[in-house]
C-alpha positions in Angstrom: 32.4 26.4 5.1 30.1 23.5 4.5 27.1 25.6 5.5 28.3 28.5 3.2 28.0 26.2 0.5 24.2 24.8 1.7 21.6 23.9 -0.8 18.5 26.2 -0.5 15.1 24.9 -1.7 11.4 24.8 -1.1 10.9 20.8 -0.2 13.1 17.9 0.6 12.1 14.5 0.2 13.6 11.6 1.2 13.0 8.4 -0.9 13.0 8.1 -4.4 10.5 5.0 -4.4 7.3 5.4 -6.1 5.4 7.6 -3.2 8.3 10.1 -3.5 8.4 10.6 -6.6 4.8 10.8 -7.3 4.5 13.4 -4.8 7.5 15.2 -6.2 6.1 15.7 -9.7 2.9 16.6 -8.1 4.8 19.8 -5.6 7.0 20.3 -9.2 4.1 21.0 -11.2 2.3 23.7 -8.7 5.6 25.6 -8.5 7.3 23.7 -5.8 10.8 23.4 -5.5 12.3 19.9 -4.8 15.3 18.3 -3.7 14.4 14.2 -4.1 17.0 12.4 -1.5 17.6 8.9 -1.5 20.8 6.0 -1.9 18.5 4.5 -4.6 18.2 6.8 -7.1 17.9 5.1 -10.5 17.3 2.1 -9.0 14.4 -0.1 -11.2 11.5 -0.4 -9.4 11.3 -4.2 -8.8 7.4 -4.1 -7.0 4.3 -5.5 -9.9 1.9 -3.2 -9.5 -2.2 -4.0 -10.0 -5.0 -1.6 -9.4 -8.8 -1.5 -10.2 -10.0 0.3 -13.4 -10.4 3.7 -12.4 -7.6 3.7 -10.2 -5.1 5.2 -13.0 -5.4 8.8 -13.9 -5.9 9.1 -17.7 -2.7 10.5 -18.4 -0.9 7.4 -17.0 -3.3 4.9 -18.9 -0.5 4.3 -21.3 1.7 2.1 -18.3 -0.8 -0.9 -18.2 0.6 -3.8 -19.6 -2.7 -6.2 -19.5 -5.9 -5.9 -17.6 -8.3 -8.5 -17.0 -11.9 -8.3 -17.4 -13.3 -10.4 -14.5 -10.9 -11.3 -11.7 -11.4 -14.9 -10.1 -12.0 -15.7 -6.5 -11.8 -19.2 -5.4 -12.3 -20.9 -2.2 -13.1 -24.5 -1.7 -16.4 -24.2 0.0 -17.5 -21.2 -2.5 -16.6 -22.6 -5.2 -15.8 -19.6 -7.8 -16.8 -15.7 -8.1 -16.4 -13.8 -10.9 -15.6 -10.0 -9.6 -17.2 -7.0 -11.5 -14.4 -4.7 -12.1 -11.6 -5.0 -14.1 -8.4 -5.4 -12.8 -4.8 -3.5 -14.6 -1.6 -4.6 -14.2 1.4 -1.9 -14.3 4.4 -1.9 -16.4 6.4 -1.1 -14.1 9.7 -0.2 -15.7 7.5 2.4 -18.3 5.5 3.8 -15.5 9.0 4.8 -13.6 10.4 5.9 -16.8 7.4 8.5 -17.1 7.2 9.4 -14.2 11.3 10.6 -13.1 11.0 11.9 -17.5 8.2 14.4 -16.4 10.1 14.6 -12.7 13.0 16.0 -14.5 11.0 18.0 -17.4 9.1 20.2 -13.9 12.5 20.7 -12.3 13.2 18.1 -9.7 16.9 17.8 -8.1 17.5 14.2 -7.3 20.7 13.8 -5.0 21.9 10.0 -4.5 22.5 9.8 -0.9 21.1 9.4 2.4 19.0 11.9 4.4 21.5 11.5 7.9 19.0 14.1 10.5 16.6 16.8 9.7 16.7 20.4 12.4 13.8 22.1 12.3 14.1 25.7 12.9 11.7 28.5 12.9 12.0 29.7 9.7 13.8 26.9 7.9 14.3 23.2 8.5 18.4 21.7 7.6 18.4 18.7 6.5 22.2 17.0 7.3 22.9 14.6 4.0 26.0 12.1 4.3 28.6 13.4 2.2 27.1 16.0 1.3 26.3 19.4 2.0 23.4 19.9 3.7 20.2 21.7 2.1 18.2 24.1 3.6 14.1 24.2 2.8 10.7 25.2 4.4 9.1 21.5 4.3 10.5 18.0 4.9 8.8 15.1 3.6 9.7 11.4 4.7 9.1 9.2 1.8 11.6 6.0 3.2 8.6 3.8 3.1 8.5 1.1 5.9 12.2 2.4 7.9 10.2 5.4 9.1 13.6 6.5 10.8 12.6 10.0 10.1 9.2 10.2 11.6 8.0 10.3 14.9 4.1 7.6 15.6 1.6 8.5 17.7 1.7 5.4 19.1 4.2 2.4 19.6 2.5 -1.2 19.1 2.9 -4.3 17.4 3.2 -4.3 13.4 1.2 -7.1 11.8 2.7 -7.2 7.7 1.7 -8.9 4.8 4.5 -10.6 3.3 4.4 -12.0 0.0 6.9 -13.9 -2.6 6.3 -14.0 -6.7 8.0 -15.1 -9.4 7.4 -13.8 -12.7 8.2 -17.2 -15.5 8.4 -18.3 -18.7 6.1 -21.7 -18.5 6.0 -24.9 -20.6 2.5 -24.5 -19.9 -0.4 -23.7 -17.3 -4.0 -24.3 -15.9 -5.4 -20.7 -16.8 -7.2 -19.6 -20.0 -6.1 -16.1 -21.8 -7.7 -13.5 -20.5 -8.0 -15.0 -17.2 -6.7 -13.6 -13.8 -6.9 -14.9 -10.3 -7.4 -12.4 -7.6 -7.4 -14.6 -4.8 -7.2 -18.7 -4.5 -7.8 -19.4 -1.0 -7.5 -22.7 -1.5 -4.9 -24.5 0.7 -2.3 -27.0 -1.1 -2.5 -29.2 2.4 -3.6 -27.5 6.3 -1.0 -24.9 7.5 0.8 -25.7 10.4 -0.2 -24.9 13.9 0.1 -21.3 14.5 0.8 -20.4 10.5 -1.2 -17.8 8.9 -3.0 -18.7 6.0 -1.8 -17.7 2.5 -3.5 -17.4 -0.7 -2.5 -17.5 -4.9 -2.0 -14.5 -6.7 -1.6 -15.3 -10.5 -1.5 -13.0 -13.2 -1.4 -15.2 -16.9 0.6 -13.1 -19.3 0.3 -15.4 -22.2 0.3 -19.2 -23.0 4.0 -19.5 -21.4 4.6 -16.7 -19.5 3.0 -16.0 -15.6 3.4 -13.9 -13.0 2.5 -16.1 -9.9 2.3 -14.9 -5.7 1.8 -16.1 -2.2 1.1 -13.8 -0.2 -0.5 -13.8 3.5 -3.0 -11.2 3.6 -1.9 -10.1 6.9 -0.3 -11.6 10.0 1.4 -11.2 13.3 4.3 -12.1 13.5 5.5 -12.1 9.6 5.3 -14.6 7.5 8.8 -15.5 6.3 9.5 -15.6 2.6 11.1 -18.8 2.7 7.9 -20.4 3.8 5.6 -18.8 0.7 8.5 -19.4 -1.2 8.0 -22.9 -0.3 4.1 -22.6 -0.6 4.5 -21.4 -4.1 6.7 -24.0 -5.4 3.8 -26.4 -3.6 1.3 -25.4 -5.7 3.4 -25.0 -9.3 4.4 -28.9 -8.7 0.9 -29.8 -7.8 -0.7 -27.8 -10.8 2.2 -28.9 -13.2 3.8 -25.9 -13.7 7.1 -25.8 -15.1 9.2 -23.1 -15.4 11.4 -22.9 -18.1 13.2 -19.3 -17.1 12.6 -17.7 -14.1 12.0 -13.5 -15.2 11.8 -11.7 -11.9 11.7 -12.5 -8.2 9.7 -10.3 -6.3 9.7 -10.2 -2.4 7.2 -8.1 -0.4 6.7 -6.9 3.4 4.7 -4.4 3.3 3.6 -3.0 7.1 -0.4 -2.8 7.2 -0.9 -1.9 11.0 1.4 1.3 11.2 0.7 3.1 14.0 -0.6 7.0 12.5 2.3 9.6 12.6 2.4 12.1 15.0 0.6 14.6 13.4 1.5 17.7 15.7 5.8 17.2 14.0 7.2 19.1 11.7 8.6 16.6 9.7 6.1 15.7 7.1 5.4 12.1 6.1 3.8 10.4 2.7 3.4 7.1 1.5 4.4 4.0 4.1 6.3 6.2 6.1 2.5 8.1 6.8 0.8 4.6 7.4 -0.9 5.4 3.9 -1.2 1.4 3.0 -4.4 0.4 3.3 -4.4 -1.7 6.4 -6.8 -4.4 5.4 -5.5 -5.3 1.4 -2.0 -3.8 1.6 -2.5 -1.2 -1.9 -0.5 2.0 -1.3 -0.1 2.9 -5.1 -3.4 4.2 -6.1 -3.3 6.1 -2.9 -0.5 7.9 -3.2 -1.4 8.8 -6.6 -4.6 10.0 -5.5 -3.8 11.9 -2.7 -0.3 13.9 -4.0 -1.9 16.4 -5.6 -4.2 17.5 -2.8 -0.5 17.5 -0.9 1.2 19.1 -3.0 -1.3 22.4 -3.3 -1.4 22.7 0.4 2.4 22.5 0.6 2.6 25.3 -1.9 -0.4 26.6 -0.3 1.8 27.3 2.9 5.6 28.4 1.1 4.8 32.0 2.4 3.5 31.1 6.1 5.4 32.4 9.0 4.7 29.7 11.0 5.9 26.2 9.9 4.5 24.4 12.6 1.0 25.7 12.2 1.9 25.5 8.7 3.3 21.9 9.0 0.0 20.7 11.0 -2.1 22.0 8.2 -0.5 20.0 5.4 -0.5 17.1 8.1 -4.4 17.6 7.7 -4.3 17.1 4.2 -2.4 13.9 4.1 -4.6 12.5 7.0 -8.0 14.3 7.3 -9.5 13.6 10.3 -12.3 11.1 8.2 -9.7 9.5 6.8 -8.2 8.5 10.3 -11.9 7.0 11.8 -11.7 5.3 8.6 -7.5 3.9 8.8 -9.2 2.9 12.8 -12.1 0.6 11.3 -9.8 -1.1 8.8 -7.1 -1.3 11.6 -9.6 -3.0 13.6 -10.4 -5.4 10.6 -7.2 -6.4 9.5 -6.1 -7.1 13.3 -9.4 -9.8 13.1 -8.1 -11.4 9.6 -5.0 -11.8 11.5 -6.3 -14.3 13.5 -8.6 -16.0 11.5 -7.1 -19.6 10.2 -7.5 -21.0 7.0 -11.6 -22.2 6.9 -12.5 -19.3 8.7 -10.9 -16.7 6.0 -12.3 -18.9 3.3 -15.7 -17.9 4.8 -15.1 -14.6 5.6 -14.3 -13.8 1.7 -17.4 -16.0 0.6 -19.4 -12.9 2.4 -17.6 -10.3 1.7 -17.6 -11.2 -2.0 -21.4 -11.4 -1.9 -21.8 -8.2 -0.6 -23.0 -5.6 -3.6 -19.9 -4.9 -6.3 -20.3 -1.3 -5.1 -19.4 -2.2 -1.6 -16.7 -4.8 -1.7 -15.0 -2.3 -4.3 -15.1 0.9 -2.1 -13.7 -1.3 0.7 -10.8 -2.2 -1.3 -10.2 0.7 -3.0 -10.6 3.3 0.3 -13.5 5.4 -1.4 -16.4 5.4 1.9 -16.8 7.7 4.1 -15.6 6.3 7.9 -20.2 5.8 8.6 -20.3 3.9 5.3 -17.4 1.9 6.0 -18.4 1.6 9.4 -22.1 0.5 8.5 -20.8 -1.9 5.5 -18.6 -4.0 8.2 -21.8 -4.7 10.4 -23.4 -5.7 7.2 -20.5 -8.6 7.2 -21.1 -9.0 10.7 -24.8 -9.5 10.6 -24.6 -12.0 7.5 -21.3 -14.1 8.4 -22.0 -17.4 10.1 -21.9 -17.9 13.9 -18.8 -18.8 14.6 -17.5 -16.0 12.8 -19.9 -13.2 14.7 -18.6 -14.6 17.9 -14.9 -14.6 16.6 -15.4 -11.0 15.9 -17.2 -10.3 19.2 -14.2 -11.6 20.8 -12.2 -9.3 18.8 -14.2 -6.4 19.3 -13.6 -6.4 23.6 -11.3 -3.9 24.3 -10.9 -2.7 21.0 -10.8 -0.1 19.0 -13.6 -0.7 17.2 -16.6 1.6 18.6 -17.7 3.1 15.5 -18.3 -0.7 14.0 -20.5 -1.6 17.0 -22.5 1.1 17.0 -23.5 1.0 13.6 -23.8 -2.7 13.7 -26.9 -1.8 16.6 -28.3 0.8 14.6 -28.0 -0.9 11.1 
């Protein structure tokens, strides 16, 4: 009886978090149709969102709040740098509004549950929804974000995350001129314990008494708790004389960087976190998703007729992870497991380099945009120009690892 009354459609995805429904507008608007699964529907996206100029497609321009012309990054032995792109901050609330308006406008079906089990058959995949019927469809996407109950890895190894803990306030006053915007402040209120990852300011001025401030850890292994940025942050506010007047938001963040890849041979389809799409060495998933749903969405509607879903479903896979993409998720990998264990001096000098390094280079890096050889040849160029200690820290790293492409254009650069 239940299955008499199933649910028949072209995609399912699960999550209804800002990867999910960017990629369900995208499959909408080619013709696709979607059933959006998740217990959170309608449930305000709490994340601030910043990207680099460029990042935003034009017809989403209208959801920055504030950009900043010159983003600061200070460390104490390299003083300040000035960095050459401007730097947008999201409105969050208006960017989810517009995008689940338009989601609705092309057609999607959100369903407020949870995605129990997904059986893939050969013409159809079920997917079993708690209490609810289930829904039958040609394509399952897995769009939980960092769960990834849904999808099988390649690989099982440990996670390194960056972890991070904001507070958006309303200020008596503080230390940073309109139009101002720290990127990074590596600077350290007092040496990190033993062991403890280092931690850097985030801080976003919004106007003369209101601030969106950060700690994050860039990337470590094992986490970061909140508690201890939490702590951080409240370090610096006091020694800076910050004083909040009204605390706005609270935003907490553990975001996996070192995912292993999805097994891309599986039918069940994966976007977002759940596909290892952050970017393993600064943690930025938006602009990505953004970027890449539309190329996802035209193969998935691209392979609606196929009568073969797996061949179908490892075609689409191809899409979300070309096989560039994955030498290039392997170098950053590589990198982010060396930040990991780099303590507080040693990322200070790290950054000094890096941030030298041509605007056109430091910004591809960040923003995913080289090919895997240009990535791989701009990493040696850090290598060759970082100090000694540094080279043979990354020597050390480089024994046994993954990290083959990097050493062979470091010989040849």
């Amino acid at each position: 009886s239940k299955r008499c009354r199933m649910k028949n459609t072209n995609l399912v995805i699960a999550g209804s978090g800002p990867a999910g429904v960017v990629l369900a507008l995208a499959c909408a608007e080619k013709g696709v149709s979607v059933v959006c699964v998740s217990p959170s529907v309608g449930e305000v996206w709490e994340r601030c969102f910043g990207m680099w100029s460029g990042e935003l497609p034009d017809d989403l321009m209208d959801c920055i709040e504030t950009s900043w012309a010159a983003p600061i990054v200070r460390t104490w032995g390299g003083g300040e740098r000035l960095l050459d792109r401007r730097y947008l901050k999201v409105d969050t609330v208006k960017f989810q509004d517009l995008l689940m308006q338009r989601c609705h406008q092309a057609g999607v079906t959100f369903i407020n549950a949870e995605v129990a089990a997904v059986d893939h058959q050969a013409e159809v995949s079920i997917v079993e929804v708690l209490k609810e019927e289930p829904i039958s469809c040609r394509f399952f996407v897995d769009a939980t974000g960092g769960k990834r109950d849904l999808v099988e890895s390649s690989a099982v190894r440990p996670i390194a995350y960056q972890t991070a803990y904001g507070e958006h306030l309303e200020v008596e006053h503080h230390p940073f001129a309109i139009g101002e915007m720290v990127f990074m402040d590596l600077r350290t209120i007092s040496p990190t314990r033993s062991g403890a990852s280092p931690s850097f300011l985030y801080a976003m001025p919004l106007s003369k008494t209101e601030i969106f401030v950060e700690e994050t850890t860039l990337i470590s292994e094992p986490e970061m708790s909140l508690r201890e940025l939490q702590r951080r942050l409240h370090g610096r506010l006091k020694l800076w004389d910050i004083r909040p007047t009204k605390r706005l938001g609270i935003e907490r963040c553990r975001i996996p960087m070192t995912f292993p890849l999805p097994d891309r041979n599986q039918r069940t389809l994966a976007f977002g976190a759940a596909a290892s799409m952050v970017h393993p060495a600064t943690g930025y998933l938006l602009s990505r998703t953004i970027k890449k749903a539309p190329g996802v969405a035209e193969a998935i509607h691209a392979e609606l007729g196929s009568d073969s879903l797996d061949r179908s479903s490892q075609k689409i896979w191809r899409e979300i992870w070309p096989v560039d993409d994955v030498r290039k998720w392997e170098l950053y990998t590589f990198g982010a497991n060396f930040l990991a264990k780099l303590d507080d001096d040693q990322l200070e000098r790290f950054f000094h380099t890096f941030f030298d390094l041509p605007t056109g280079d430091w910004f591809r890096f960040m923003t995913g945009d080289l090919s895997s050889a240009k990535l791989a040849v701009m990493m040696s160029r850090v290598f060759l120009t970082t100090d000694a200690n540094l080279r043979w820290a990354l020597i050390k790293e480089s024994v046994g690892g993954n990290s083959a492409a990097l050493i062979r254009a470091a010989v040849s650069h």
